[in-house]
NUDRENSE-727477 format. One line per field, with one value per residue (C-alpha): x, y, z; chain; residue number from 1; residue in one letter. Coordinates in Angstrom, 3 decimals. Layout:
<atoms>
u <- X  ... $
v <- Y  ... $
w <- Z  ... $
unit <- A  ... $
pos <- NUM  ... $
code <- a  ... $
</atoms>
This chain:
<atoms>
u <- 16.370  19.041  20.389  18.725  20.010  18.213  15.511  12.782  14.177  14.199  10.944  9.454  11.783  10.157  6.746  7.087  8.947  5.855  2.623  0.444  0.785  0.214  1.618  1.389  3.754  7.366  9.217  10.455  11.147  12.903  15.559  16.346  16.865  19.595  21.448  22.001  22.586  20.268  20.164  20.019  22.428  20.299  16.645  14.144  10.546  7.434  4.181  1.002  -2.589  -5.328  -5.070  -1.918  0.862  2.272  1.729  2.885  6.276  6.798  6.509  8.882  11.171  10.683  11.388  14.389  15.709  15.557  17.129  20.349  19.915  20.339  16.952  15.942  12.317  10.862  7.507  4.984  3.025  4.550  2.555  5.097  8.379  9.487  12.273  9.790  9.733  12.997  14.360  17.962  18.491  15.402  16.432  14.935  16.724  18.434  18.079  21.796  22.109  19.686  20.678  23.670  20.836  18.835  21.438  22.360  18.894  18.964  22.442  21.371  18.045  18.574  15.583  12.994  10.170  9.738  7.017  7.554  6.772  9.179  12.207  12.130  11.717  14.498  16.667  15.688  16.579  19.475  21.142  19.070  21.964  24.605  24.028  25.092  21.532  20.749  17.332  15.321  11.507  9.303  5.895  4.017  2.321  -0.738  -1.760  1.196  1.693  2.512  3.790  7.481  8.096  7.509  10.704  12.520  12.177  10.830  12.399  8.793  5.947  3.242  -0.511  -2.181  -5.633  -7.729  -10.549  -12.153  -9.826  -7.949  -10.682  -10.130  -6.500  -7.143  -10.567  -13.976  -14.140  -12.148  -11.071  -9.418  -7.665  -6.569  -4.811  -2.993  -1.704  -0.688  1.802  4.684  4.690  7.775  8.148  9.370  9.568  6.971  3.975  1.820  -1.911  -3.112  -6.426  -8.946  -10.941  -8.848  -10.118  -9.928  -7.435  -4.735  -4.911  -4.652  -1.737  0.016  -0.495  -0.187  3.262  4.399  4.979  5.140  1.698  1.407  -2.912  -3.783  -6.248  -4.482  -0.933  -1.035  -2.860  -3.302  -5.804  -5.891  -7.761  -7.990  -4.066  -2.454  -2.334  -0.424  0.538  1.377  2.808  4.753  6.894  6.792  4.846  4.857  2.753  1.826  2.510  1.721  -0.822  0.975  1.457  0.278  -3.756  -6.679  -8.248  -6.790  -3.349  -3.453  -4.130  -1.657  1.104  0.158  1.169  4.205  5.312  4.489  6.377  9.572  9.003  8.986  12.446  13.955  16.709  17.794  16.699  16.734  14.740  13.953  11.310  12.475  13.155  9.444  8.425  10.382  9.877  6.063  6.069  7.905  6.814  5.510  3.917  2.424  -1.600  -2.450  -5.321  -3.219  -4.377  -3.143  -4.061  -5.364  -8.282  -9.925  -8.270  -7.255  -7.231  -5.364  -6.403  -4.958  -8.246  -8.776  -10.854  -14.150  -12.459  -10.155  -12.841  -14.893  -12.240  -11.889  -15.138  -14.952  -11.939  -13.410  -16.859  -14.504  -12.873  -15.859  -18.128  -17.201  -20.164  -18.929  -17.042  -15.795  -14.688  -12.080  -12.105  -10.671  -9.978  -9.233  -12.401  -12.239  -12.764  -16.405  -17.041  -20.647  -19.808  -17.129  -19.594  -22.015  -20.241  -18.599  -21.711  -23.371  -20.252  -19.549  -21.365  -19.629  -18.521  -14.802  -14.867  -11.665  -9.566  -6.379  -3.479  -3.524  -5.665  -7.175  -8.521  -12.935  -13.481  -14.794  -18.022  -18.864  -17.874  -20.093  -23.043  -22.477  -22.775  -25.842  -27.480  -26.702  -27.243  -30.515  -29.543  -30.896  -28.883  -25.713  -23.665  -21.231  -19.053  -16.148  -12.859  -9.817  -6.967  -6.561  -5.379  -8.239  -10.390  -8.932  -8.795  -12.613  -13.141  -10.885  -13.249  -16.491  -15.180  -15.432  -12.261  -14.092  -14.689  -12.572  -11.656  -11.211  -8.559  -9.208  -8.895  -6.331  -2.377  -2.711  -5.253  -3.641  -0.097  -2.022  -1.847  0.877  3.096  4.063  4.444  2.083  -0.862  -1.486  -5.068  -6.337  -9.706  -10.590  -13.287  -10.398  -8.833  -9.159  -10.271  -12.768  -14.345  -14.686  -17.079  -18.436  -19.113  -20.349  -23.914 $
v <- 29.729  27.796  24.733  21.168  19.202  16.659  14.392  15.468  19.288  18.346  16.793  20.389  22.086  19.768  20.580  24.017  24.116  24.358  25.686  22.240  18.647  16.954  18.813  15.673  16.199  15.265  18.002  19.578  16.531  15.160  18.307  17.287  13.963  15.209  17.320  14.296  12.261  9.285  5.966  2.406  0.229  -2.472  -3.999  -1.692  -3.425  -0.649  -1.360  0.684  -0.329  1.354  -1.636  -4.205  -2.093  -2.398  -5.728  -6.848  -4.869  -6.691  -9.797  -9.168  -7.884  -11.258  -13.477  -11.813  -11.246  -15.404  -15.551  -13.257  -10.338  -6.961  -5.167  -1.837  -0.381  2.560  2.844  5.215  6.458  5.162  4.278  5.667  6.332  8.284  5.935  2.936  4.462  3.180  -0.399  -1.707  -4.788  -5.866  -3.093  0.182  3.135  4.833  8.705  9.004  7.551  9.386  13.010  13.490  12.649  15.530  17.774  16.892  17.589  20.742  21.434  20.487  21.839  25.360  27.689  24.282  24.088  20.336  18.961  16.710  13.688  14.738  16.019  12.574  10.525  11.882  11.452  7.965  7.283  8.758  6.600  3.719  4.070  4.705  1.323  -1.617  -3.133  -6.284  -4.938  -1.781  -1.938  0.862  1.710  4.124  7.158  8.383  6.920  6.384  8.311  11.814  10.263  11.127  7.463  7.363  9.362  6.072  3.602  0.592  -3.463  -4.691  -3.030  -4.346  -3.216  -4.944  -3.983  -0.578  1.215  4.146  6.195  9.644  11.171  14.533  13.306  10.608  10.594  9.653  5.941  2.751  3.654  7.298  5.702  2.737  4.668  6.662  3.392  2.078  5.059  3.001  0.921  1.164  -0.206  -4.187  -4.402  -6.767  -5.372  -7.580  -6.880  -8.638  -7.390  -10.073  -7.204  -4.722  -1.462  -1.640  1.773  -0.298  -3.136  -0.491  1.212  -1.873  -2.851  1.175  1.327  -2.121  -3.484  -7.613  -8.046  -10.467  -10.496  -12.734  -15.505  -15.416  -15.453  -16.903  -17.810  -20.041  -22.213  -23.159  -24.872  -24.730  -26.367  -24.682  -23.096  -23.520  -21.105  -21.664  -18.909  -18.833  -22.260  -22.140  -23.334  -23.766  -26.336  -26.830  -23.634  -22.575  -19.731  -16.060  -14.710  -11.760  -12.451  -12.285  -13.691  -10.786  -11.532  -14.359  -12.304  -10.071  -12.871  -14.331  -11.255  -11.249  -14.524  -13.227  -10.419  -12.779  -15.199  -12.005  -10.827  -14.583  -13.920  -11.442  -12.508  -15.754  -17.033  -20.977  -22.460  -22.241  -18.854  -18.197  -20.814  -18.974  -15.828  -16.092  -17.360  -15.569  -12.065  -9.116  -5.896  -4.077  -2.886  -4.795  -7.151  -7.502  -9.912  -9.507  -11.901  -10.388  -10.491  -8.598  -9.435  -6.602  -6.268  -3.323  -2.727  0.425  -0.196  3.693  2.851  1.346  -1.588  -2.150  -1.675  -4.467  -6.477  -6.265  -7.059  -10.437  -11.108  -9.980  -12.338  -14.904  -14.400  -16.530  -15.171  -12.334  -11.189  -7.799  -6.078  -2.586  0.156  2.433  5.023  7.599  9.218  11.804  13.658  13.398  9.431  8.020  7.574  6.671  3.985  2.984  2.672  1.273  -1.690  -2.523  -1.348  -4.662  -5.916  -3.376  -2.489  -0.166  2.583  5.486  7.868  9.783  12.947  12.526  14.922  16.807  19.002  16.781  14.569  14.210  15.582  12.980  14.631  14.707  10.419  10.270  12.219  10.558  7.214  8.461  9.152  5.900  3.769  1.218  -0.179  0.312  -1.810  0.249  3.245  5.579  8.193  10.454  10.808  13.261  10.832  6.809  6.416  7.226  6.047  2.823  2.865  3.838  0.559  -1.435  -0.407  -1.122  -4.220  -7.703  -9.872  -12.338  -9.135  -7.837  -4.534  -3.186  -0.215  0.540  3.993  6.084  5.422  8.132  5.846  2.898  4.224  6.263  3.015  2.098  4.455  3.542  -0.203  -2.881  -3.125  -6.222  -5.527  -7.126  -5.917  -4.448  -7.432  -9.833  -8.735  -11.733  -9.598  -7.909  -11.508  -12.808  -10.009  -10.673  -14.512  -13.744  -14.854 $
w <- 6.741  8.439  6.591  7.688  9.997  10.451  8.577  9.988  9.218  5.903  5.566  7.022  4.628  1.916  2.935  2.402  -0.919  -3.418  -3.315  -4.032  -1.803  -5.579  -8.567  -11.249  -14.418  -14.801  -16.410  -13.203  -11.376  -14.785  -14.710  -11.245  -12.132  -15.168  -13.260  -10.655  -13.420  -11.781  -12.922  -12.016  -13.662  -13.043  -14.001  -12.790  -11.626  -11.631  -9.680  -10.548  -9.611  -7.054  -4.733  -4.021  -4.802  -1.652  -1.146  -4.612  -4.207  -0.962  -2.563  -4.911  -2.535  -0.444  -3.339  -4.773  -1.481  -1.152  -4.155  -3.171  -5.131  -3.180  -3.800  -3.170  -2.509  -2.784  -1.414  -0.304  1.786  4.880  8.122  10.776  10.126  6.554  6.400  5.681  1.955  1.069  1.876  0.633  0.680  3.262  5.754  6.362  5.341  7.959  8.678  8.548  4.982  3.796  4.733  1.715  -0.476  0.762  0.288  -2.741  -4.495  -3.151  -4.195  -7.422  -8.039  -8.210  -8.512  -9.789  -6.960  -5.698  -4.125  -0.447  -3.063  -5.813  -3.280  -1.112  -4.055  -5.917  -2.269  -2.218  -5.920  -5.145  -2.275  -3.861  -6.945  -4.747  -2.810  -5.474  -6.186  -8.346  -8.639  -8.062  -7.039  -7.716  -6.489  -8.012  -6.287  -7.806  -11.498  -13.584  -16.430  -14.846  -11.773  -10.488  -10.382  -14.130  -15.017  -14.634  -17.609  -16.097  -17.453  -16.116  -15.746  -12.942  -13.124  -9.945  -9.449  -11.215  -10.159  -8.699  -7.206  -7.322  -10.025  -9.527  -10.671  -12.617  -14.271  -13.233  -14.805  -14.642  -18.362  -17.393  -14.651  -16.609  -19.030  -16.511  -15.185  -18.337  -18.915  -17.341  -19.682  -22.620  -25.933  -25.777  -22.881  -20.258  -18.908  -16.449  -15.560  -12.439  -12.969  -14.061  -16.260  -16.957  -18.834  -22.619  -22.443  -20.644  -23.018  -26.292  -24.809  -24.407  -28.364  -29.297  -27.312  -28.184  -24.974  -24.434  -22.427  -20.166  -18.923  -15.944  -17.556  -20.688  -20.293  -17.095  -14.350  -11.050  -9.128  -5.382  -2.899  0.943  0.886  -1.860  -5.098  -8.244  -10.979  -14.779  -16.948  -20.445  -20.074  -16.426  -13.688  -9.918  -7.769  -4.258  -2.898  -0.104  0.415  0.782  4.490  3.881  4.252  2.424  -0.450  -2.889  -1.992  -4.590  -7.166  -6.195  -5.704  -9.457  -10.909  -8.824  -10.365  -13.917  -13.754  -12.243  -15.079  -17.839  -15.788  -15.583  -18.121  -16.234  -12.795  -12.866  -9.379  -8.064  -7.163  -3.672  -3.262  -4.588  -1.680  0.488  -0.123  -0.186  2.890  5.028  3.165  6.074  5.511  7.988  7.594  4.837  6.512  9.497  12.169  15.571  18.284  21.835  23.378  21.563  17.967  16.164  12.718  10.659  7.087  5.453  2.916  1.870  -0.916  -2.148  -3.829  -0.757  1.598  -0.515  -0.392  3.742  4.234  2.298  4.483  7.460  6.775  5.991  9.793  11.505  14.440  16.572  19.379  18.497  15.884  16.586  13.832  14.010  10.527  9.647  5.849  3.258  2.369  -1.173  -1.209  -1.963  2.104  1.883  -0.758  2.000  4.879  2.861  1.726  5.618  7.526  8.195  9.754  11.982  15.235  16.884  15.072  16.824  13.825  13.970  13.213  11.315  11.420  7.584  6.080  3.247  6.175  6.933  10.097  12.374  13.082  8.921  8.912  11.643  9.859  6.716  8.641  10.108  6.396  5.728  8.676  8.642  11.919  14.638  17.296  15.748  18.186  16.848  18.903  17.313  18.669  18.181  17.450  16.289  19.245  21.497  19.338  19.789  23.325  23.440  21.119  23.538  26.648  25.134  24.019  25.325  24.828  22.315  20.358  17.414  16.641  13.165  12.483  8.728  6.318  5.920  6.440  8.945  10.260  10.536  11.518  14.409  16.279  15.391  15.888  19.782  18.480  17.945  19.845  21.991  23.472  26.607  27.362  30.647  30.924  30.428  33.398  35.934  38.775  36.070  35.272  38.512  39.454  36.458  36.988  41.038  41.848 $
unit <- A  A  A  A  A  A  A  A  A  A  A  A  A  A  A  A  A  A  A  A  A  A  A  A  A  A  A  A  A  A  A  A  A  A  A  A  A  A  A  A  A  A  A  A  A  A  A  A  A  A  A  A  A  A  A  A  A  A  A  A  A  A  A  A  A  A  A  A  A  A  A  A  A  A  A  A  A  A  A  A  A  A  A  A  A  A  A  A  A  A  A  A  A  A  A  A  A  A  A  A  A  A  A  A  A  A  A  A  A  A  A  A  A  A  A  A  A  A  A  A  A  A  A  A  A  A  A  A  A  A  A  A  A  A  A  A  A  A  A  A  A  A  A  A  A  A  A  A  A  A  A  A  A  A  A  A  A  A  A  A  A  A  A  A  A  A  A  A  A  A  A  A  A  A  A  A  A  A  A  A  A  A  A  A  A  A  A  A  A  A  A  A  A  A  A  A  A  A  A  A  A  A  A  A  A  A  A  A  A  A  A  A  A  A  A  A  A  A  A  A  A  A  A  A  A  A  A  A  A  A  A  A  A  A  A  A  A  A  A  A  A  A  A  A  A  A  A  A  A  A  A  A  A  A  A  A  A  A  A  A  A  A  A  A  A  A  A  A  A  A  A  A  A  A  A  A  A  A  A  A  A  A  A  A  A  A  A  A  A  A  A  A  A  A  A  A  A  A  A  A  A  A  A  A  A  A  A  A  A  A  A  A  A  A  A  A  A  A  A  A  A  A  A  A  A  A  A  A  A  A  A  A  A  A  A  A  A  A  A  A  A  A  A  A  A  A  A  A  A  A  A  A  A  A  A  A  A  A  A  A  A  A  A  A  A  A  A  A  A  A  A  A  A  A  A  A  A  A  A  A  A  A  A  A  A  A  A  A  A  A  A  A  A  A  A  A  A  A  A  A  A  A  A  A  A  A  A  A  A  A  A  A  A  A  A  A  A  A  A  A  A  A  A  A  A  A  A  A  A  A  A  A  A  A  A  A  A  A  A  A  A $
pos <- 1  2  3  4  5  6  7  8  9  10  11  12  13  14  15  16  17  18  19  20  21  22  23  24  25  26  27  28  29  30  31  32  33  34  35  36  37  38  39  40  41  42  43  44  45  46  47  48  49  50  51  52  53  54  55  56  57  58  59  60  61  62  63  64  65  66  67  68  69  70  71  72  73  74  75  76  77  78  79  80  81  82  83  84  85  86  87  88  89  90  91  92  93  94  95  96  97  98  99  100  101  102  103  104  105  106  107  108  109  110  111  112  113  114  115  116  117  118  119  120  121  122  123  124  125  126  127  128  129  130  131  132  133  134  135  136  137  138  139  140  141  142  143  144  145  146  147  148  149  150  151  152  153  154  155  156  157  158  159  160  161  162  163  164  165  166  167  168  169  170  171  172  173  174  175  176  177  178  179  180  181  182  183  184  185  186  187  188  189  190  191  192  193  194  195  196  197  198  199  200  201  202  203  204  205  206  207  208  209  210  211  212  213  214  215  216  217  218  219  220  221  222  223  224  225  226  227  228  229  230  231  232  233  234  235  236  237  238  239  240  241  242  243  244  245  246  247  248  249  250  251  252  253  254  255  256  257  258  259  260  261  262  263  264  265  266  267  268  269  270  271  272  273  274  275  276  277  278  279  280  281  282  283  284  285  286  287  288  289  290  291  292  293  294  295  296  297  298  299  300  301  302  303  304  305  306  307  308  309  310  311  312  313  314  315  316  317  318  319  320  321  322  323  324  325  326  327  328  329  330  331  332  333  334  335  336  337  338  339  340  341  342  343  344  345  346  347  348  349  350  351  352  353  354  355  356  357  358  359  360  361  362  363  364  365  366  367  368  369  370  371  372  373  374  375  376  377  378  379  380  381  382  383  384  385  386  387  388  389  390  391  392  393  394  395  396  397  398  399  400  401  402  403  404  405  406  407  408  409  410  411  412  413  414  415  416  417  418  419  420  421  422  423  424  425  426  427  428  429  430  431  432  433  434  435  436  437  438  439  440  441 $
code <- x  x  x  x  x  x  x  x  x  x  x  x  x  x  x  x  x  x  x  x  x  x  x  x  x  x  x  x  x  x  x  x  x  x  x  x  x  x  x  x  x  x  x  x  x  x  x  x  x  x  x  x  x  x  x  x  x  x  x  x  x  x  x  x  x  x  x  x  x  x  x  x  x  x  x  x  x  x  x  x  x  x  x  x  x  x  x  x  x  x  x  x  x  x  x  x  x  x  x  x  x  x  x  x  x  x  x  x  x  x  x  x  x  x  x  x  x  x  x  x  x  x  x  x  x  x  x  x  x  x  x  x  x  x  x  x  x  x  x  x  x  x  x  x  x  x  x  x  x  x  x  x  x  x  x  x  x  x  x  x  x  x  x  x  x  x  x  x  x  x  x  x  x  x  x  x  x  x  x  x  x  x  x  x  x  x  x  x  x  x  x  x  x  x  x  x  x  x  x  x  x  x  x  x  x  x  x  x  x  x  x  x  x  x  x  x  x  x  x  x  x  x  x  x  x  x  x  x  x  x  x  x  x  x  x  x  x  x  x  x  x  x  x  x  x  x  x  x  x  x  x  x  x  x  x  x  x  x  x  x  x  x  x  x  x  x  x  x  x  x  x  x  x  x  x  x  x  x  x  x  x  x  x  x  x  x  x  x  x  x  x  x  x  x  x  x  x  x  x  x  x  x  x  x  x  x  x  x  x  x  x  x  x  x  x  x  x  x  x  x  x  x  x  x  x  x  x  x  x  x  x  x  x  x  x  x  x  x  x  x  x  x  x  x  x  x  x  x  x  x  x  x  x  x  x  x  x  x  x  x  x  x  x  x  x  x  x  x  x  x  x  x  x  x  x  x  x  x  x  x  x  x  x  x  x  x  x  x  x  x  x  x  x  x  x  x  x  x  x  x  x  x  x  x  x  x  x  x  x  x  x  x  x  x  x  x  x  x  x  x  x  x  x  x  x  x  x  x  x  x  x  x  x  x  x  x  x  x  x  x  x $
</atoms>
């Protein structure tokens, strides 16, 4: 085939490189990394969990950014654009930077088959050390252990949330899948669980590895009320903060293990109190319990999961009243969808089940009979639609403007409707013309 030219060439080329989407194990991806000769020369943050990852690594980002250290991201799956899986220094990769870096793992990897994951992660690594970072920020994939991510030794390791997820990858049980997190941990070095139970596996890896653990209600932990929180770690603490602006109730969790994992680093990356203050505040991440204002409100929740989707509908109760709330879903087939639908369903009352564009994807019309198995209500409507997109406009014309709609599922999902900007929705019924009519005697 003719040589890539572009990044988009190259993410085709990447596609078609080896026979499986997910190939976990890191000997192949490790050779790669040798022959480049990859490293960061400086400390090197890893985030596993099911839930937060995202959200955790954007806090971090935020904070040492306020600080003044030049931070680099690497993040996935992205909601539009590839280049949201990299960030230097709190800008999105470029296409143009990241081309040599292409070429060079191919240069360089001779006859080893990559998969898209492992080729684009080893680009981004690569122009990630070329770019002068203070600090490096790592989320991890799927699991841990055999993830690509893992061939990099991480200075602090971050466990956010664990459960069900993954298990023909990972295991069946919270235990399986906690050990698979836990392999990013190293020997003496910090290892922070945000999760307020963790499995028993990840705490006897910690002790069997020697890591320094650092376990939320133990080693640290914070309070709040409706003002403000606090948090109080190993001979530090911070009071009167302000709440995270990223929303939702979990986001405090998510933000206390933040702040652990800064306090474990502090030698090394020293942060103030300001720069937390700062950086929590002003932190942005796209889908993660996003509110946007319109009439209807729209809310975008890349919750793929039982756990998310538990905790979406706590935030979404937690919203107030809405006449009407309207469900947009689409997702991968192999997550637990009835548990999914189950757990939302007495919120929602209008259901757009949609297609997605891959393979691994539920059609809509199987979310839609699954619904129907479950479904006790009898004042509830579903339809199924090809796209996100029309599903959302379907949502926005059934919709009155004191309505919300909820966008939630997949990345595919979410980034459907996202990917000609953000939505602003104004209801047909909002229209002025439309509610005079509506108001005539």
């Amino acid at each position: 085939m003719d040589k890539p030219n572009t990044l988009d060439d190259w993410l085709a080329y990447c596609e078609r490189l080896h026979p499986h989407a997910i190939d976990l194990g890191l000997d192949r991806v490790r050779r790669v990394a040798e022959r480049m000769a990859l490293r960061f020369d400086c400390p090197v943050i890893t985030v596993a969990g099911t839930n937060g990852k995202g959200s955790s690594c954007a806090m971090l980002e935020a904070i040492l950014g306020q600080a003044g250290y030049r931070t680099g991201v690497y993040t996935s799956p992205h909601l539009v654009h590839f280049e949201e899986r990299c960030r230097i220094r709190g800008e999105m990769a470029r296409a143009d930077q990241l081309l040599p870096h292409f070429e060079r793992v191919e240069a360089l990897r001779g006859d080893i088959s990559l998969t898209y994951f492992e080729f684009t992660m080893l680009a981004i690594f690569s122009l990630m050390a070329a770019s002068g970072l203070d600090v490096v920020i790592l989320e991890v994939g799927v699991g841990g252990r055999l993830d690509s991510v893992n061939i990099i030794d991480a200075d602090c390791a971050l466990i956010t949330s664990i459960d069900i997820d993954h298990t023909e990858l990972l295991g069946k049980d919270r235990e399986s899948i906690g050990l698979e997190k836990a392999g990013i941990m190293r020997a003496g070095k910090p290892v922070v669980v945000g999760d307020p139970v963790p499995p028993q596996s990840v705490l006897d890896h910690a002790a069997e590895v020697g890591a320094d653990l650092w376990r939320l209600g133990q080693d640290f932990n914070f309070s709040g009320d409706k003002q403000q929180w606090a948090w109080a770690g190993r001979g530090r603490r911070y009071a009167g903060l302000a709440y995270p602006a990223l929303r939702g109730a979990n986001q405090l969790v998510n933000a206390s293990g933040v702040l652990a994992a800064l306090t474990a680093l502090r030698d090394r990356l020293p942060v103030t109190a300001q720069a937390v203050r700062n950086g929590l505040g002003m932190v942005e991440l796209p889908g993660r319990f996003q509110i946007i204002s319109g009439q209807p409100t729209l809310v975008l929740d890349v919750a793929h999961n039982p756990h998310a989707v538990a905790a979406l509908t706590e935030n979404l109760d937690a919203m107030g009243f809405y006449p009407c709330t309207h469900g947009v879903f689409g997702a991968m087939a192999d997550k637990d969808l009835a548990q999914m639908l189950k757990r939302v369903g007495p919120l929602v009352d209008r259901w757009y089940f949609t297609d997605l564009p891959t393979a691994r994807a539920a059609r809509a019309g199987d979310l839609l009979a699954t619904w129907q198995a479950l479904n006790t209500r009898q004042d509830a409507r579903a339809s199924v639609h090809a796209d996100p997109v029309q599903a959302l406009q379907a949502a926005v014309a059934a919709a009155d403007p004191a309505d919300r709609i909820v966008v939630f599922g997949s990345f595919y999902t979410v980034g459907g409707v996202l990917k000609d900007g953000l939505p602003r929705l104004f209801a047909p019924h909002a229209a002025p013309e439309r509610h005079a009519s509506s108001t005539d005697t």
